[in-house]
C-alpha positions, 0 to 999 in steps of 0.5 A, spaced: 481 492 522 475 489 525 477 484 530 473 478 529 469 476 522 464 475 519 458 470 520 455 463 516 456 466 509 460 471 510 467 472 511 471 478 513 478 480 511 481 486 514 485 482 511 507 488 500 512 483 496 516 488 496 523 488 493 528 493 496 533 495 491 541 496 492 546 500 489 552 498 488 559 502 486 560 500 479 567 496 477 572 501 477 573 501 468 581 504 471 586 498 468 592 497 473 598 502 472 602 502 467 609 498 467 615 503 468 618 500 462 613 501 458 614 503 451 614 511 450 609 511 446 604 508 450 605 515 455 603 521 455 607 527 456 602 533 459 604 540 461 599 545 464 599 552 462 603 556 465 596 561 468 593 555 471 600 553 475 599 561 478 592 559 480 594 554 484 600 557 487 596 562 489 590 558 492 595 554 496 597 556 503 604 557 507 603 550 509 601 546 502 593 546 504 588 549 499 583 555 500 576 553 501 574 560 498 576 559 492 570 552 491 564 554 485 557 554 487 552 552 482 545 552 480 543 547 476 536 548 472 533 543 468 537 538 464 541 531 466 544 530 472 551 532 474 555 527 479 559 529 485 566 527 485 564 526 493 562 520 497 557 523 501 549 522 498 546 527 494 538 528 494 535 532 488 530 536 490 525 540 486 525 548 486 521 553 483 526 553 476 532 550 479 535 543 483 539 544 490 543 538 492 542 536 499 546 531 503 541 525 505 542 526 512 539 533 511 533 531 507 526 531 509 524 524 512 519 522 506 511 522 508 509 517 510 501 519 510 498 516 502 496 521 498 488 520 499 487 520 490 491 513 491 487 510 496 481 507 494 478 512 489 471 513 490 467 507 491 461 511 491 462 511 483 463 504 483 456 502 481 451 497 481 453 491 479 450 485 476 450 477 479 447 471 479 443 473 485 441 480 483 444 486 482 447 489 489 450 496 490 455 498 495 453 505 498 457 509 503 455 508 510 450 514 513 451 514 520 444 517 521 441 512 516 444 506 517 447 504 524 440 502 527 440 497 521 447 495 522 447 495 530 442 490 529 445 485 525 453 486 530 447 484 537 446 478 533 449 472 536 451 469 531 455 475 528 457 477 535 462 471 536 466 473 530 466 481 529 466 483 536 462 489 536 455 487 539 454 493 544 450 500 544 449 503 538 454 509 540 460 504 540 458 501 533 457 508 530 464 510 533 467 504 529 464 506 523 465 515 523 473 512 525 473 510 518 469 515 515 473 521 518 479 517 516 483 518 511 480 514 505 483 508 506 477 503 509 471 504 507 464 503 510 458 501 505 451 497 506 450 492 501 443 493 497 442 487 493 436 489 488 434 495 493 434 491 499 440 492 505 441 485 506 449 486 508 454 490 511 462 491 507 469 495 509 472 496 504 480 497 505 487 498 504 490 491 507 497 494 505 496 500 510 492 496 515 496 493 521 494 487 517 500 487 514 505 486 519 501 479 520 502 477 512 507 478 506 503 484 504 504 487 496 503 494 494 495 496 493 493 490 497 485 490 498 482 488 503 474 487 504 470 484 510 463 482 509 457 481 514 450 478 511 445 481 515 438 478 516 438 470 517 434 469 510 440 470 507 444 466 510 446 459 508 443 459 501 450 461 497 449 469 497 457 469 501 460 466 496 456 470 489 457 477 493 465 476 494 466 473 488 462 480 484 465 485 489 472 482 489 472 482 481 469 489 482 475 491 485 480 488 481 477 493 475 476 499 478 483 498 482 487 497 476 494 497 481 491 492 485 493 485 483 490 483 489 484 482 494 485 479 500 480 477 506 482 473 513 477 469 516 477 466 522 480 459 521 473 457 526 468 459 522 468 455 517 462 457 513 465 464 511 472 460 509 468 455 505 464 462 502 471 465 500 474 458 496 466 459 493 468 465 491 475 463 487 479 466 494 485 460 495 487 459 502 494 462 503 496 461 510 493 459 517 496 466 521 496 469 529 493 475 529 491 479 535 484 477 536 483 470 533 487 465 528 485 466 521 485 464 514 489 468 509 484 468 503 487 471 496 483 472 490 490 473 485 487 478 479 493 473 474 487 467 477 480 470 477 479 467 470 481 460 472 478 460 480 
């Protein structure tokens, strides 16, 4: 996650209401005892079989304790659930064929590392799309091909107060392989628009992000940064048609996705103006690391109303 924004035009946002479920022990269903005089008829009058009183002498000690050799080992194959009648927590896990019951305490801590195929997909195949500017295409960033480009645009003064990445090329050729050789869950692109590189974009997993710490962050959050590039692009409207057509972009081809959300820095107005242009609604002010931003969410249940 990029310190800093955007510049004029273009906002940024690296930038889960989770719910926890609890479960509880069911009321006991076992009524209280019967008075001692109740009528005889609401009695039962059970007798065990004489070969089951032998089994149980023979397991049982000279001090009245029971063996332990006599408890059953069971495999369980595939079929409903059985429930232990012990107050330690069982966890199932698969086998090949077969269930082995585990106490909790001894069951592997789950990964914590998302399975790449649910990150992002792959936002190569996202495609052009069309907007009332031109047809733009987000493309995957190529080092070799792309970070002289993008190295001039982040030397730019007026982008370098708001990204922090003004420099050598090689510290922002790190800032971009430490994302491409990550796991899948930022994605660098270069936005062409009608052919043209003319804007810079990090789409990305907010609710992986250390952004998450600093928001209420749902499930799949997606988040997206843009830089518009040249200065003839800039203060003419681009910001808020781009977010708007990638922000819905996002939205179709993230269908777990209910979410994008951004967070500029609250002082750079432009970039904020382009977000509520683009149907983004202000959520809240929030302190991060680098700055105090704006947390700007674009609500999948409100895209056809903003």
């Amino acid at each position: 996650m990029p310190p800093t924004d955007a510049s004029a035009n273009a906002g940024t946002a690296p930038v889960t209401d989770t719910g926890t479920m609890s479960a509880t022990a069911p009321e006991s269903r076992i009524g209280p005892a019967a008075d001692a005089g109740a009528d005889s008829e609401d009695t039962l009058d059970l007798h065990l079989p004489d070969e089951f009183v032998a089994l149980f002498a023979e397991d049982t000690g000279a001090d009245g304790s029971r063996s332990l050799g006599a408890t059953a080992t069971a495999t369980t194959t595939a079929g409903p659930a059985s429930t232990s009648a012990t107050s330690a927590a069982i966890v199932e896990r698969a086998g090949a064929g077969t269930t082995t019951a585990t106490r909790a305490s001894e069951a592997p801590p789950a990964s914590t590392t998302p399975n790449p195929d649910d990150l992002l997909g792959d936002v190569a195949d996202w495609g052009p799309l069309s907007t009332p500017a031109g047809a733009l295409h987000l493309v995957p960033v190529r080092i070799e091909r792309d970070l002289p480009i993008i190295s001039r645009w982040m030397n730019d003064p007026a982008v370098t107060a708001f990204w922090g990445l003004a420099g050598p090329d090689n510290a922002i050729e790190e800032h971009l392989r430490s994302q491409l050789a990550g796991d899948g869950r930022s994605v660098p692109c270069m936005g062409l628009l009608e052919g043209t590189p003319m804007s810079y974009w990090e789409i990305y997993r907010a609710d992986l992000d250390p952004l998450a710490r600093h928001y209420p962050a749902r499930p799949h959050d997606t988040g997206v940064h843009l830089l518009i590039g040249g200065m003839g692009d800039r203060g003419r409207g681009l910001g808020g048609t781009l977010l708007r057509a990638v922000a819905d972009l996002a939205l179709d081809k993230r269908l777990a996705c209910a979410r994008v959300v951004a967070e500029p820095d609250i002082r750079n107005t432009p970039s904020v103006a382009a977000f509520l242009t683009a149907g983004f609604r202000f959520a809240a002010e929030i302190d991060l690391p680098a700055k105090r931003a704006a947390l700007m969410i674009r609500d999948r249940s409100l895209r056809h109303l903003l």
